[in-house]
C-alpha positions as a printed NumPy array, in Angstrom:
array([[  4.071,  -1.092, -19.66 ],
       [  4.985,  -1.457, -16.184],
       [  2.078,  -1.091, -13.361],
       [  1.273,   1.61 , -12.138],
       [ -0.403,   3.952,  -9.773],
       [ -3.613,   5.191, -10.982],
       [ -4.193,   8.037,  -8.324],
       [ -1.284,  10.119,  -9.037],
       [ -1.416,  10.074, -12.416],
       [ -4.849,  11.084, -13.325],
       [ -4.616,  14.34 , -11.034],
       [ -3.694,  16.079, -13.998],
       [ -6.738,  15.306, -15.836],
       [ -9.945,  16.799, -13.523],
       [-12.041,  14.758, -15.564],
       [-10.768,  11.462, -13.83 ],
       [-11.404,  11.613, -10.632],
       [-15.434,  12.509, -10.9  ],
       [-16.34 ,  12.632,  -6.818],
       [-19.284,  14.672,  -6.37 ],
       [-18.684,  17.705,  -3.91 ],
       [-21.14 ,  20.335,  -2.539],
       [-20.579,  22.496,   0.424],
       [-19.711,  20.883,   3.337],
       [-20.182,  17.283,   1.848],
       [-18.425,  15.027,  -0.316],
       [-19.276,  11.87 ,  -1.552],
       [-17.191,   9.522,  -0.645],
       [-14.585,   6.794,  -2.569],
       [-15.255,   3.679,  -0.482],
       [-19.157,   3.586,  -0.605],
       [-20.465,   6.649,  -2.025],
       [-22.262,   7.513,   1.338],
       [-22.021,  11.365,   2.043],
       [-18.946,  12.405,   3.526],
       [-19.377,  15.215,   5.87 ],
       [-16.391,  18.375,   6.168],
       [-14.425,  17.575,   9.099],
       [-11.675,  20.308,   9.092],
       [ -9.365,  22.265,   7.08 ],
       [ -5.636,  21.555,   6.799],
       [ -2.759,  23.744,   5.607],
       [ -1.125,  21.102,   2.962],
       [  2.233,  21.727,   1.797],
       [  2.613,  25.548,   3.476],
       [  0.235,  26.757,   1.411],
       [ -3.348,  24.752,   0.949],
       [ -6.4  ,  25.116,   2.918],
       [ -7.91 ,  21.666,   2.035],
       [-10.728,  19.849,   3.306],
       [-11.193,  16.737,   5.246],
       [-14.306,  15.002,   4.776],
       [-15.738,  11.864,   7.12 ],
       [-18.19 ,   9.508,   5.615],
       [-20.801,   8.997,   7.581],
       [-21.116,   5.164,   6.284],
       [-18.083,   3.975,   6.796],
       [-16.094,   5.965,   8.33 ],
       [-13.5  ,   6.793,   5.254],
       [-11.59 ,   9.953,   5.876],
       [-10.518,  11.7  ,   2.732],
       [ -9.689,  14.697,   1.508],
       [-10.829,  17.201,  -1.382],
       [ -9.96 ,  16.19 ,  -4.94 ],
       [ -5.847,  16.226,  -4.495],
       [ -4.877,  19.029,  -7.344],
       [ -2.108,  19.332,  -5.146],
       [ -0.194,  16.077,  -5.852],
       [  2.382,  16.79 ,  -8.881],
       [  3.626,  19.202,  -6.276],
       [  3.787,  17.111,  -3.411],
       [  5.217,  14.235,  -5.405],
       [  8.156,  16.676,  -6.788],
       [ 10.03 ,  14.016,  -3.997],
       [  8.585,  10.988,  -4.441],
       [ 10.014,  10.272,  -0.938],
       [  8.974,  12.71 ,   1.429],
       [ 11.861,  14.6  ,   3.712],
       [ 10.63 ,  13.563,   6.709],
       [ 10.023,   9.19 ,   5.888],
       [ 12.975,   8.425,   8.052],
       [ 11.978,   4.647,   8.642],
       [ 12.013,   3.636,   5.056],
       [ 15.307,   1.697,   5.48 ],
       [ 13.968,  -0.153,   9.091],
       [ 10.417,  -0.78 ,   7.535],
       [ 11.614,  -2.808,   4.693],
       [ 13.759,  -5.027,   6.883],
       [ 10.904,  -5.212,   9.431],
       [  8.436,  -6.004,   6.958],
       [ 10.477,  -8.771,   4.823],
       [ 11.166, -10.754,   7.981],
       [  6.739, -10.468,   8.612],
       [  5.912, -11.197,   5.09 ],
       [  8.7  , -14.131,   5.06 ],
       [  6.48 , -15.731,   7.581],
       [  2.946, -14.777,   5.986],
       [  4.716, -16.695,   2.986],
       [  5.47 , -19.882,   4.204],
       [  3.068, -20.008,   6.31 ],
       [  0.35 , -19.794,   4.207],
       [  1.282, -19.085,   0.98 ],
       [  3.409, -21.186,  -2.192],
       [  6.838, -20.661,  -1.474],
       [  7.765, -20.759,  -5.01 ],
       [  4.858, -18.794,  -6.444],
       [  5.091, -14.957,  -7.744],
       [  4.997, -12.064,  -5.782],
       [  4.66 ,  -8.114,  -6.23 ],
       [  5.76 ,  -5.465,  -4.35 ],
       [  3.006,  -2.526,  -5.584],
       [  4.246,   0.598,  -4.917],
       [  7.85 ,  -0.651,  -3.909],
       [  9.954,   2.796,  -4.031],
       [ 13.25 ,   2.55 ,  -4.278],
       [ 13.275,  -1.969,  -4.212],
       [ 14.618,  -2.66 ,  -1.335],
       [ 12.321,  -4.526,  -0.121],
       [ 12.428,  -6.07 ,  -3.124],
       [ 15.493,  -6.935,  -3.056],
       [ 15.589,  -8.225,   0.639],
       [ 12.648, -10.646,  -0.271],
       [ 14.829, -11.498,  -3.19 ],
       [ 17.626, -12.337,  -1.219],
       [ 15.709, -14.618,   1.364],
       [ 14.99 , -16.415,  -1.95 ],
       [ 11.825, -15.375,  -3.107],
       [ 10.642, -14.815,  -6.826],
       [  9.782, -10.997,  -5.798],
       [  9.293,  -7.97 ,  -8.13 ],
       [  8.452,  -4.555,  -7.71 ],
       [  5.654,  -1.982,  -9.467],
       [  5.729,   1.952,  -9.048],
       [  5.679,   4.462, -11.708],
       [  6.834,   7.425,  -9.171],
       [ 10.056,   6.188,  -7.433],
       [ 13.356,   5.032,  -9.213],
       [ 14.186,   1.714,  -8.702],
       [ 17.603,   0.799,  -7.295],
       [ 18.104,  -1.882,  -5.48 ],
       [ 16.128,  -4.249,  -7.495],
       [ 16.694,  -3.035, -10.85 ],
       [ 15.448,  -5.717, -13.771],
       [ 12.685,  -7.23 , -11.617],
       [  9.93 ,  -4.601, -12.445],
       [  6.475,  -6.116, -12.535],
       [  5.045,  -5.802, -16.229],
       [  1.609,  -6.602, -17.962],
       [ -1.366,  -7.234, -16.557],
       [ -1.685, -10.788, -18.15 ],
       [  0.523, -12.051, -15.216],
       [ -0.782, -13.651, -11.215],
       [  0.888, -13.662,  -8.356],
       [  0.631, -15.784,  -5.135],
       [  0.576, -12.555,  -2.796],
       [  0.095,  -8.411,  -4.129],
       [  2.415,  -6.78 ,  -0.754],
       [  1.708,  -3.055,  -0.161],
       [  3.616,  -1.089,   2.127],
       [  2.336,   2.612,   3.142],
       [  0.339,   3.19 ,  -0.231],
       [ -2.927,   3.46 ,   0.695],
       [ -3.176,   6.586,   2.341],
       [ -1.766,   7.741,  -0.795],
       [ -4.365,   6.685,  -3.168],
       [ -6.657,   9.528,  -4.656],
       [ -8.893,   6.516,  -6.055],
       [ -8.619,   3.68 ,  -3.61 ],
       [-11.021,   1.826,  -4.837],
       [ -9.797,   1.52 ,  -8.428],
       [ -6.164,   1.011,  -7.087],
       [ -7.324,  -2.104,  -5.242],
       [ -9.444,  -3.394,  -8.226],
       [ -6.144,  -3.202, -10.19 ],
       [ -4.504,  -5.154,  -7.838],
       [ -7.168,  -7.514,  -7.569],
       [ -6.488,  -8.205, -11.278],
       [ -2.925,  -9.578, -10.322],
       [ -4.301, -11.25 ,  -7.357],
       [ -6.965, -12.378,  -4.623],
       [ -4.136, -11.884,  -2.091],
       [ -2.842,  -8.185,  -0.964],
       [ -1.063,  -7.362,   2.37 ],
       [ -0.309,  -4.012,   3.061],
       [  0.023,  -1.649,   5.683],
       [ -1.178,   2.175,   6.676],
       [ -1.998,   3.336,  10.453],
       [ -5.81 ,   3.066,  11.156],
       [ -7.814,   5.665,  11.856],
       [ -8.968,   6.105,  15.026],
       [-13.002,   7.251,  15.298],
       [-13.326,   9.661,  16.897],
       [-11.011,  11.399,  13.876],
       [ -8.308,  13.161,  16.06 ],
       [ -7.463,  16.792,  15.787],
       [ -4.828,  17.888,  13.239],
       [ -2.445,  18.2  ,  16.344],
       [ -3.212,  14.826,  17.855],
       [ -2.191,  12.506,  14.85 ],
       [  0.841,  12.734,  12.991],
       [  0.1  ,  10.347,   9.654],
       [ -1.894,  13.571,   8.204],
       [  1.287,  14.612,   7.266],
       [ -0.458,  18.009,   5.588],
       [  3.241,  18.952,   5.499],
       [  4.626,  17.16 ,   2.62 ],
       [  0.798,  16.87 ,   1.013],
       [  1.136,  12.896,   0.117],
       [ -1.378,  11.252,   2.709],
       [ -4.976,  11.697,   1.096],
       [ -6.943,   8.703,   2.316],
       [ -7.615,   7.656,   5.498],
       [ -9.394,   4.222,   6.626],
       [-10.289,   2.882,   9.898],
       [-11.047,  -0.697,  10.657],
       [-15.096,  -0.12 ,   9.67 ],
       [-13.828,   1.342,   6.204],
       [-12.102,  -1.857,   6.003],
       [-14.58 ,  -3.962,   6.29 ],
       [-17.224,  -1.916,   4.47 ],
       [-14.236,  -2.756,   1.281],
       [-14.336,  -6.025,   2.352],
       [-17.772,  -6.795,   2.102],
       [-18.327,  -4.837,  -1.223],
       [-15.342,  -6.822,  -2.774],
       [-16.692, -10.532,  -1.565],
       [-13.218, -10.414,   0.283],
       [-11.839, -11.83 ,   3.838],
       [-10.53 ,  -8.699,   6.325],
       [ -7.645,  -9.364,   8.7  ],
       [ -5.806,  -7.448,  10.893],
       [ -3.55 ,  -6.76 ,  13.479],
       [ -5.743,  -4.403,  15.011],
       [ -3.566,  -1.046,  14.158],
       [ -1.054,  -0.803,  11.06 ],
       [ -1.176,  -4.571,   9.178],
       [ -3.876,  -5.508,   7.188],
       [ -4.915,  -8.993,   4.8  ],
       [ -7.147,  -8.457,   2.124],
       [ -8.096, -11.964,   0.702],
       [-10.363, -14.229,  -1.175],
       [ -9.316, -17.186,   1.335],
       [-10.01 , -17.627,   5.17 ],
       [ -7.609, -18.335,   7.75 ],
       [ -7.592, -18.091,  11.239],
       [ -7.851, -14.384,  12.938],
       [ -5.97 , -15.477,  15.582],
       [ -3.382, -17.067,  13.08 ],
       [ -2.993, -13.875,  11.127],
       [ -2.143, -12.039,  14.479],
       [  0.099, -14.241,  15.301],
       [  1.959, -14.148,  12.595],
       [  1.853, -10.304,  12.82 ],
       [  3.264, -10.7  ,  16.449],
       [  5.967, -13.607,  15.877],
       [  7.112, -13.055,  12.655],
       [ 10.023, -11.812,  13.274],
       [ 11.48 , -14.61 ,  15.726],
       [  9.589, -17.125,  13.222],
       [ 11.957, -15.542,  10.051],
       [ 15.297, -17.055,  12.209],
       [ 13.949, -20.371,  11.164],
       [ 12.271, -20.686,   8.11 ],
       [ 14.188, -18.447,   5.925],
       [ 16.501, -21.338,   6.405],
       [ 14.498, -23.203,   3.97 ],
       [ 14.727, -20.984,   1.488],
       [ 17.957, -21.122,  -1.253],
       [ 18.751, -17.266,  -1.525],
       [ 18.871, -15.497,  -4.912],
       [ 21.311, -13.11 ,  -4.511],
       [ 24.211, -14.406,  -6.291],
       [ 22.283, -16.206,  -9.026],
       [ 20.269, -13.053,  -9.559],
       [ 23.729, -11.175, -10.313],
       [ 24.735, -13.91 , -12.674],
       [ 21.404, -13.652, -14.829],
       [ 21.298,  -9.732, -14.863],
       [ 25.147,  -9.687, -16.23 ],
       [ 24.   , -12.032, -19.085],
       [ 21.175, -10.2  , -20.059],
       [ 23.234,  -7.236, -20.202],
       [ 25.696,  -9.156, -22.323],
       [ 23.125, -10.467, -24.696]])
């Protein structure tokens, strides 16, 4: 069976998600401190849902998302505009995160990798990429699905996921299970939580966005996971077993696009060879 996402799958069963919720307080995903009511939203037209802050650390999450078959109707919402520039941003960041501090010819996964472009970009720079996610059809890298669980890999990257999690913690435990390495992205929350009308990645209009972590939250996960937090202060963030250098890591974040131009030169692309095994296998 291929990966998958645990969040949006168990909404359909109340039973899974078992967060306990009394007026005006949640408890909350991360830690299990009490989550206090923060506001009300209008999610997808139609919802009044509420936002709840944990006192703890600082998690920002919503009521139990019954709403998400709906909102997932589109597994790309109408108004994601910068899938296309994200993917080419981030394979030219994660190119240099790779060879700078990872084995070149390891595995990697893509969880929750839409439609595989990015995928497919890492795949033609010349790394052995693949791609999980059980919601979005995979084009662009078609026959490089990740599958089983038995099966590591050098770096886990995830690329605006998070805030989609109804479970985050078990989400990250699965990917822990593939490996002690995951990169991934989501804006930060800023504390004091903004108005509805002052942040935009609530996105209460298309209903997908139901977790929300700021840096504390982030190193409250840290700490309970025995992991290493880095960051780049506002969207990019390293969850890892190993240390490196903060300073390093945000360099990285900052240069890594001018630091692609040369070391994807020491890579030996994929592309063609990858279109040479895919016909065979379709032949055999």
């Amino acid at each position: 069976m291929p990966l998958a996402f645990t969040s949006v799958r168990s909404v359909q069963n109340e039973n899974t998600l078992d967060f306990e919720m009394t007026s005006g307080h949640m408890k909350c995903k991360i830690c299990n401190g009490e989550s206090v009511e923060q506001f009300t939203a209008k999610v997808l037209g139609k919802y009044d849902v509420r936002y709840y802050l944990c006192s703890r650390c600082s998690f920002l999450q919503t009521e139990d998302p019954y709403w998400l078959n709906e909102a997932y109707r589109n597994p790309i919402n109408l108004t994601d505009t910068d899938v296309v520039n994200r993917s080419l941003f981030f394979s030219k960041i994660v190119t240099a995160l790779i060879c700078l501090h990872f084995e070149k010819s390891g595995r990697f996964l893509d969880y929750g990798g839409g439609y595989g472009l990015f995928t497919r970009l890492m795949r033609d720079v010349g790394f052995d990429y693949y791609l999980s996610d059980p919601i979005t059809e995979n084009l662009f890298a078609r026959g490089f699905d990740g599958t089983g669980h038995g099966k590591k890999f050098e770096l886990i990257t995830s690329f605006e996921t998070l805030e989609h999690f109804a479970d985050p913690m078990k989400e990250i435990a699965t990917m822990l299970e593939l490996s002690s390495n995951i990169f991934f992205s989501t804006e930060t929350l800023p504390i004091p939580v903004p108005s509805l009308a002052d942040w935009y990645f609530y996105g209460p209009t298309h209903g997908q966005h139901v977790s929300f972590y700021s840096r504390r939250t982030f190193n409250t996960i840290a700490g309970l996971l025995h992991l290493n937090y880095y960051t780049n202060g506002t969207d990019l963030h390293f969850l890892t077993k190993t240390r490196m250098s903060p300073a390093g890591f945000r360099f990285i974040m900052r240069y890594g696009k001018l630091l692609y131009l040369i070391l994807k030169k020491q890579m030996k692309t994929r592309t063609a060879t990858d279109s040479v095994m895919l016909s065979n296998n379709s032949e055999s």
